[in-house]
N, C-alpha and C positions, 0 to 999 in steps of 0.2 A: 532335393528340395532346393530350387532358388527363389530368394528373396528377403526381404526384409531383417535385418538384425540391429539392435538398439543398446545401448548402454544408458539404464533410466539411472540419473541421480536423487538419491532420496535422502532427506536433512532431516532430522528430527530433534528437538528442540527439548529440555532437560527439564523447561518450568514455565511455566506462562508467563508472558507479555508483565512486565512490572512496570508500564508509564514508558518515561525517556531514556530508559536502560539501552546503549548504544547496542550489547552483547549478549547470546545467552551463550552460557555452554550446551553440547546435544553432540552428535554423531551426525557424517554424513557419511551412506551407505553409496556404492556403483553396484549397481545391478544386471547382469545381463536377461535381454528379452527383446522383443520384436515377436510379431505375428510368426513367419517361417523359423526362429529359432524353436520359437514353445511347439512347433508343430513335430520340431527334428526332435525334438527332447521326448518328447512322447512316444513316435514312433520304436525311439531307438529303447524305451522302456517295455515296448509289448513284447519282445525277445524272439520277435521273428529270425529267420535265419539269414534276411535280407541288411545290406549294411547300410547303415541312413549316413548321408551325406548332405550337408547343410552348405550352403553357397550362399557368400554376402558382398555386397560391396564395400568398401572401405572410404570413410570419409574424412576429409582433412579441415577440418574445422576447429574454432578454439578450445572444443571438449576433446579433443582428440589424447592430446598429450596427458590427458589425465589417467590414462589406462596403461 
């Protein structure tokens, strides 16, 4: 499989909005995904006897260094 791989970041937040509160407290999650990952992830679940290999490129941008 080539193509596509994503690292989604996901923030979730502990309380609702209270006005001019600069802060909440929450969690922020790094998720991996992309179209061709979820497609390898799958394959490599049906337990065929075939080896799934997933190919991505690599990008260098300011989310990078977060992984």
């Amino acid at each position: 499989m080539i193509g596509g791989a994503a690292i989604d970041i996901v923030s979730k937040s502990d309380s609702l909005s209270q006005g001019s509160v600069g802060f909440h407290m929450g969690k922020v999650m790094l998720n991996v995904g992309g179209t061709s990952r979820n497609i390898s992830e799958c394959l490599g679940r049906l337990g065929n006897a075939a080896q799934v290999v997933c190919v991505s490129n690599v990008g260098d941008d300011e989310f990078t260094n977060l992984v």
